[in-house]
N, C-alpha and C positions, 0 to 999 in steps of 0.2 A: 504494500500500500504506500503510496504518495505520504512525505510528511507532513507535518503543519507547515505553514506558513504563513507569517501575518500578512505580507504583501501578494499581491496577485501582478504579475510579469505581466511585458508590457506584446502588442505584436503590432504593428505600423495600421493605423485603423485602413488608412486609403487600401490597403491589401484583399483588404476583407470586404467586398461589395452588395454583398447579399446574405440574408437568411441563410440559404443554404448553403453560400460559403465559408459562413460561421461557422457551420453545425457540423460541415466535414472537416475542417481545420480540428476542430478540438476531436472530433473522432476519429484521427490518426494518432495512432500511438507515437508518435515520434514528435508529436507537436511538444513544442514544451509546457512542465506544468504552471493551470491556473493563472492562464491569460486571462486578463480581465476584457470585458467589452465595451468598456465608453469608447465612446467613436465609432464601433466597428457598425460596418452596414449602416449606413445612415437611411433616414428613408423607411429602414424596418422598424417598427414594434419587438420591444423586448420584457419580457416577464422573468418573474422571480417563480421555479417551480416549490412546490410543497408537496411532499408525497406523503403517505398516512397508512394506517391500516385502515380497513374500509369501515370497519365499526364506529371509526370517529368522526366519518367524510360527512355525515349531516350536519353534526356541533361545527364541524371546521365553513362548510359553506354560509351556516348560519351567522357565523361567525365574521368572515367578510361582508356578509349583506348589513349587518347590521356597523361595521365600521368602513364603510367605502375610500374615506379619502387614503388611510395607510393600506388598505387591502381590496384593492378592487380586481374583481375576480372577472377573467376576461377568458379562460376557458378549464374544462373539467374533460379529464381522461373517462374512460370506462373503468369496471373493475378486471383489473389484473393485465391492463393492454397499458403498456409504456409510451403511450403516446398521445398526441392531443390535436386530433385532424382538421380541427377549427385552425390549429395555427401555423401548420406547416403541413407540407406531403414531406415523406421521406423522413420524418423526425421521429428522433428514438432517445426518449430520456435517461435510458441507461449512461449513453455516451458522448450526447452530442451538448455538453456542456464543459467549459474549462475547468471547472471546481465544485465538488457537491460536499456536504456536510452532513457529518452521521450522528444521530443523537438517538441514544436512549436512555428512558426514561429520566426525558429533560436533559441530560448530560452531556456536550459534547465530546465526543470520543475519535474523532479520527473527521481526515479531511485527505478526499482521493478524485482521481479524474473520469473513474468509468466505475460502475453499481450493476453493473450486469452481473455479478458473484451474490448481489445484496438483494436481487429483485422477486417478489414473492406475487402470490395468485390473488391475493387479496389486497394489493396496495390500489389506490385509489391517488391518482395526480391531480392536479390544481394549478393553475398559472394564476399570479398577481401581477399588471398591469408595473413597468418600473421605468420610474422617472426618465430614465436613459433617453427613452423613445422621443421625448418631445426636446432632447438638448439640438438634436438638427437643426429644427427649426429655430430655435435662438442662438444659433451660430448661423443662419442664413439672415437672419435679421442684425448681423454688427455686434451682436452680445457675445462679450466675452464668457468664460466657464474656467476660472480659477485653477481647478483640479485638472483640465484639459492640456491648459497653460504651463500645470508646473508638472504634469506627466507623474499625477499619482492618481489614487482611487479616492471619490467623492468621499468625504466626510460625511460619515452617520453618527447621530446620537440619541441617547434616551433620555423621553420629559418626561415629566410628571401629570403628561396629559393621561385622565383614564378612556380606558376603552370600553364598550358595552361586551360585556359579558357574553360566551355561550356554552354551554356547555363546561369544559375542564378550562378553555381557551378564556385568557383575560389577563390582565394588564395594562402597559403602560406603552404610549405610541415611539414609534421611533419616528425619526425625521431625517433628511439629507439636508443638509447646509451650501447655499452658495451665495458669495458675495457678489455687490452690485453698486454702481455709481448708482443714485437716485432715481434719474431717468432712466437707466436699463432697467430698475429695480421695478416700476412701473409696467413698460414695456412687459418686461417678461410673465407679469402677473396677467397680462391679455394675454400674450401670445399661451400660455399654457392653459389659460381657462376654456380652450378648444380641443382640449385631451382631457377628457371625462376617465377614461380608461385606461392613463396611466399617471393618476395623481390629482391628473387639474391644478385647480389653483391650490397657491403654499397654504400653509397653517396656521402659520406665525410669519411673521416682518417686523423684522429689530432687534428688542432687546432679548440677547438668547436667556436670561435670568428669568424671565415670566414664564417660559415653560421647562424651569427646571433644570438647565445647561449651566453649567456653571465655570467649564472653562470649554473655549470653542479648541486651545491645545492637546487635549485630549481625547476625541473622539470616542465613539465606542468600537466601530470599527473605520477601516479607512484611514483617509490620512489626515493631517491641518492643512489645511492652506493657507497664503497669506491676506489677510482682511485691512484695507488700505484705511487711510484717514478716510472718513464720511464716505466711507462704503456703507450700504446697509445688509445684514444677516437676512436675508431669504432662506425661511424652510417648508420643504412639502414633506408628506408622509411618506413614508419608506417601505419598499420588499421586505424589507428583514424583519417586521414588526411580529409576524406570525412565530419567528423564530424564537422569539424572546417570548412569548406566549404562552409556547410550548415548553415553557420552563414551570409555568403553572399547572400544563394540563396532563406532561409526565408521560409520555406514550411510551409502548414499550419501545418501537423506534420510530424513526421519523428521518427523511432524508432531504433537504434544503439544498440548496447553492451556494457555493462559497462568496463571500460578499464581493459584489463589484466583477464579478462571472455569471449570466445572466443565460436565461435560453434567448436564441435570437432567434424570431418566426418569418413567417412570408407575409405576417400581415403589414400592410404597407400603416404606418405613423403616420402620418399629415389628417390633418386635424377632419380633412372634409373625404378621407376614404376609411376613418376607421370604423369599420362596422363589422362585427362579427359576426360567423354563423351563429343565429339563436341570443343574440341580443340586440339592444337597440341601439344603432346610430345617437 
C-alpha cells in the first residue's frame, strides 16, 4: 500500500484535458502517487466520492439533502457496481482517482491509489459536487486563485458551523478558503452563484474568527496561502465535510478521496450545461 502523505504531487494541469484523461492518468500504475487535481480538465465537473456500506446509504443521502451547501450530492452509484454513469462512461472508482482514504470505524488508517483489493458487494458510492469545478470559470474571468499561484493544495478548514443531523452523520462544516482583492471578492460571489452543484455561493466572507478559524496558518488539511493586505477570506463548503462526519457516525469502513484528489467526470462545469441525469438544472 501507498504511504501517507500530507501533500498531494503536482502533474502540469494543461496535460490533463478531459475527464477521461484524468481518470486514465491516475489508472496507470506508473502515474505517480496522489496527484492532486486543481487545474486538471478544466471545463469538467469534479466531485468528492464517498463510499459506505449500503446499510448507511439512506442516513448518508439524507444526510446531504439536508446540508447542500458542504454536500451537494450530484450523483449515486448502484449497490455493489463501482461506478457512477451519471458522471462519466468508462469510470471505475476502484482506480481512477489519484488518492483514496480508508477509514474504519471513524479512524483513518491508510491512504493508497487503487481499492480494487478493498471493494465489497455491498458498498454503495456517492459523489459530492467540489468547488474545483467552478475555479475555470474565475480564472477565465481575471481572478486570480492563490493556491493555483503558489502551486499547492486549497486550504481547508473546520468551523464551528453545525450541520443538521442524520442518522450517525453530524457535525461540524468544513470550508475551503480563498483570498481576494475586494472586487474579485465580489465578482467571484456571482460568478459561482451559477454552480448550485458544486458549492454555489461561499458561506462566510471575512472574518475567519466568526466561524471558528482561528489561525488561516494552519489549515486542517491543504496548504496556507498567502493573504495580502485588504484581501478579503472567501469560504465555501467543502468535499471533505462528510469525512469528518464520519468521525461521529463510526462505520465499520468507509473509503473517501484523498484531499485535493478529486474524481474528475464528463460532466461539463459551466454554469449553463450543468445538468444531471435525474436532477435538476
Amino acid at each position: 500500500m501507498s504511504q501517507m502523505n500530507p501533500l498531494c504531487m503536482h502533474e502540469d494541469p494543461a496535460s490533463v484535458a478531459t475527464g477521461a484523461a484524468a481518470r486514465r492518468l491516475f489508472r496507470d500504475p506508473a502515474s505517480p502517487a496522489f496527484l492532486q487535481t486543481t487545474g486538471m480538465a478544466p471545463g469538467f465537473m469534479q466531485a468528492s466520492p464517498i463510499i459506505l456500506p449500503a446499510e448507511l446509504a439512506l442516513d448518508f443521502a439524507t444526510f446531504c439533502q439536508r446540508n447542500p451547501k458542504p454536500c451537494p450530492l450530484v450523483g449515486t452509484g448502484n449497490r455493489g457496481e463501482p461506478t457512477i454513469p451519471t458522471l462519466g462512461h468508462d469510470l471505475d472508482l476502484r482506480t481512477d482517482l489519484g488518492g483514496y482514504r480508508i477509514w474504519r470505524h471513524g479512524e483513518l488508517v491508510d491512504e493508497v491509489t487503487d481499492i480494487s483489493d478493498l471493494w465489497r458487494d455491498d458498498f454503495v458510492a456517492f459523489a459530492v459536487g467540489c468547488s474545483y469545478s467552478f475555479e475555470a470559470a474565475l480564472m477565465a474571468d481575471g481572478i486570480e486563485l492563490r493556491h493555483i499561484t503558489q502551486d499547492v493544495c486549497v486550504p481547508m478548514y473546520m468551523t464551528d458551523i453545525p450541520l443538521h443531523p442524520a442518522g450517525p452523520f453530524r457535525g461540524h462544516m468544513c470550508v475551503t478558503m480563498r483570498p481576494f482583492a475586494p472586487a474579485d471578492a465580489i465578482r467571484a460571489i456571482e460568478i459561482t452563484s451559477r454552480f448550485p452543484l458544486t458549492h454555489g455561493t461561499p458561506v462566510h466572507i471575512g472574518d475567519p474568527a466568526q466561524i471558528g478559524i482561528d489561525d488561516l496558518a494552519t489549515p486542517l488539511v491543504g496548504d496556507p496561502v498567502e493573504v495580502r493586505n485588504a484581501e478579503i477570506c472567501v469560504f465555501w463548503g467543502c468535499g471533505i465535510t462528510p469525512q469528518y462526519a464520519m468521525l461521529q457516525a463510526r462505520p465499520e469502513i468507509a473509503i473517501t478521496h484523498k484531499p485535493g484528489c478529486l474524481l474528475v467526470t464528463d460532466v461539463p462545469s459551466r454554469a449553463d450545461a450543468l445538468a444531471l441525469p435525474g436532477l435538476a438544472a
